[in-house]
C-alpha positions, 0 to 999 in steps of 0.5 A: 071022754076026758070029761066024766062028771055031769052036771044038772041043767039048774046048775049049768044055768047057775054057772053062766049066771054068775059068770055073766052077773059078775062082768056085768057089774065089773065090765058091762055096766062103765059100757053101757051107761057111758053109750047109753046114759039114762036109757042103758036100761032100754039098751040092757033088755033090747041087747039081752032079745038079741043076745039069746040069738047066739045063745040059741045057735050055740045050743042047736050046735051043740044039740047037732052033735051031740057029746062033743064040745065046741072044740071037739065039734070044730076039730071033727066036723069042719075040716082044717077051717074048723081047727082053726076056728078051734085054736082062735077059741082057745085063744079067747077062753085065755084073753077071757081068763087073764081079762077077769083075773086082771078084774080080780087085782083092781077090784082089791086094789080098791081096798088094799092099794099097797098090796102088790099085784102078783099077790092078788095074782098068786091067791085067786090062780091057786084057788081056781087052779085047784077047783078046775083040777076037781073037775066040772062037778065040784064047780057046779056043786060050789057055785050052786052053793054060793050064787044064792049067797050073791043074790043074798048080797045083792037083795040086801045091797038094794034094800040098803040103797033104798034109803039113799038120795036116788031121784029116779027121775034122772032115768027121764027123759026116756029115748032123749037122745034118739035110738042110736045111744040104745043100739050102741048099747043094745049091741055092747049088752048082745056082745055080753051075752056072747060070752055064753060061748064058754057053755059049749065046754060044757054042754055036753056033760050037761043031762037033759040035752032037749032041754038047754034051750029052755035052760039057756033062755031062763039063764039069760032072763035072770040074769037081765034082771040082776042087771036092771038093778046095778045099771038104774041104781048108780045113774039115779044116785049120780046122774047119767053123766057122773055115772058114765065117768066113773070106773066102778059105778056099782062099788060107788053106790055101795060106798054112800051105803051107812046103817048107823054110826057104826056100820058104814064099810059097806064096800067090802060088800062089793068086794065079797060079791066080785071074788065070789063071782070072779073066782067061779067066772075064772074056774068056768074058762080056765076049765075050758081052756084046760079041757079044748087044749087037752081034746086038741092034743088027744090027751086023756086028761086035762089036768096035767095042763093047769098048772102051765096054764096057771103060769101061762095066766098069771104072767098073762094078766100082768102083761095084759095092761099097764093099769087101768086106762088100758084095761078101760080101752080094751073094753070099749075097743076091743071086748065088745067086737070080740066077744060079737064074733067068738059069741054070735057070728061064729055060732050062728055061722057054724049053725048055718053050715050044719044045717046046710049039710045035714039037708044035703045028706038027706037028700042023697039018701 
């Protein structure tokens, strides 16, 4: 076994928590208002119910095999389709990595325009490089160690938007434009949780195995309602339709925070809150990446690949879009339909074939 460290079932749910809070704000929340406006709150519960069906069949997956990985799973239990499955996650886990990374540059980029984008590159890949390289455990331990941090920020964030011009009244009228904006919606929130699929890395190291359904669940349900927040905030500051335009809308709401005639630079709250979180959601697929490879190859250990992957990463994020408008149309094009597929469908078909076969053996015996 590559992997020697373990981690507890608080910090697994920890680690999805901040990785998924962490795209919500930078991804998710642009997705959902634009396609569901004032009820993208409705689309955020309605998806969140249809996002544990993936979460859910990864782990029964992970429960029938108990000890392997998603990759060992694949490449052990499912002939040469379940290689090939294995090598499209791979695959994803690295447009997951350079995809966040990319996030990294432009949210600095908000603040330090001047600044190249290599440089930005180069500090987060040597941070996350470095936090892989000291292996599961000491990810768990830090981000056990820093989501409470985050929910700090958060909780004071909201505290200081409360005195803001919110009209909460720009949330109604509830369903105003039919079901159909929520179902887009719904389902674009369904594809955010399909990025559970990372925990298949690391399930197996997780104690407690009957229990990760229950952990799977409450990661999900706290992680909604960080949710709930960032995506009513902005649309009852601006409006449903300012808020659909804008790239950032959280960082925007934190940009009309004032305490004082002093205090008035509130968004580098924002910026605090996202490398926090961007550099957990990194090290959790970069480790992925780095260990599927590595039980691909047969190798003993995973860490002489980091350093190649770094590089791989790095060159990966700056080709990965132009600027932003590129990044904008991967997101609404291409991340929701991926993320689906690697997330729920390929889980719950995999689910479905063991299943299949697990009876078929018991009634041969």
């Amino acid at each position: 076994m590559i992997e020697r460290g373990r981690i507890s079932n608080i910090q697994a749910a920890m680690l999805i928590i901040t990785s998924l809070t962490i795209m919500g704000h930078l991804v998710l929340l642009t997705v959902v208002i634009f396609q569901s406006r004032q009820d993208g709150w409705i689309a955020g519960i309605a998806g969140t119910v249809l996002g544990l069906i993936g979460i859910i069949a990864l782990v029964k997956l992970s429960q029938a095999y108990p000890g392997l990985t998603l990759i060992e799973i694949l490449f052990k239990h499912f002939s040469w389709p379940g290689k090939i499955i294995g090598i499209l996650y791979l695959v994803y886990f690295y447009i997951m990595v350079i995809l966040a990374t990319r996030l990294f540059v432009e949210a600095y980029k908000k603040i330090l325009i001047e600044t190249p984008s290599w440089a930005f590159i180069t500090v987060i890949l040597v941070l996350t490089s470095f936090i892989v390289y000291l292996g599961l455990e000491t990810l768990g331990r830090l981000n056990q160690i820093m989501l409470p941090v985050l929910v700090i920020i958060a909780i004071a964030v909201v505290f200081l938007t409360m005195g803001e011009k919110k009209d909460y009244t720009n949330l109604l009228p509830i369903l105003g434009n039919g079901i159909a904006p929520v179902a887009k919606g719904s389902l674009s929130v369904m594809a955010w949780f399909g990025e559970f699929v990372i925990m298949g890395m690391v399930l197996p190291y997780v104690q407690k195995p009957k229990k990760h359904i229950k952990t799977g669940i409450w990661a999900a349900v706290i992680t909604l309602i960080f949710f709930l927040g960032p995506i009513t905030g902005p649309i009852a500051l601006f409006g449903a339709d300012e808020a659909a335009k804008m790239v950032f809308p959280t960082f925007s709401e934190v940009r009309y925070i004032e305490a004082g005639e002093v205090i008035n630079r509130f968004d580098t709250i924002a910026i605090l809150f996202w490398t926090v979180g961007l550099m957990i959601r990194i090290s959790l697929f970069f480790y992925g990446l780095s260990l599927g490879t590595a039980q691909t190859l047969k190798l003993d250990v995973y860490q002489p690949i980091i350093i190649p992957y770094a590089w791989l990463i790095g060159v990966g994020s700056i080709l990965f879009a132009k600027n932003y408008a590129e990044i904008h149309e991967f997101l609404f094009e291409s991340y929701v339909p991926l993320n689906l597929l690697m997330g729920a469908i390929l889980p719950i078909l995999l689910l479905a074939i063991t299943i299949i076969v697990q009876k078929k053996r018991i009634q041969k015996q």
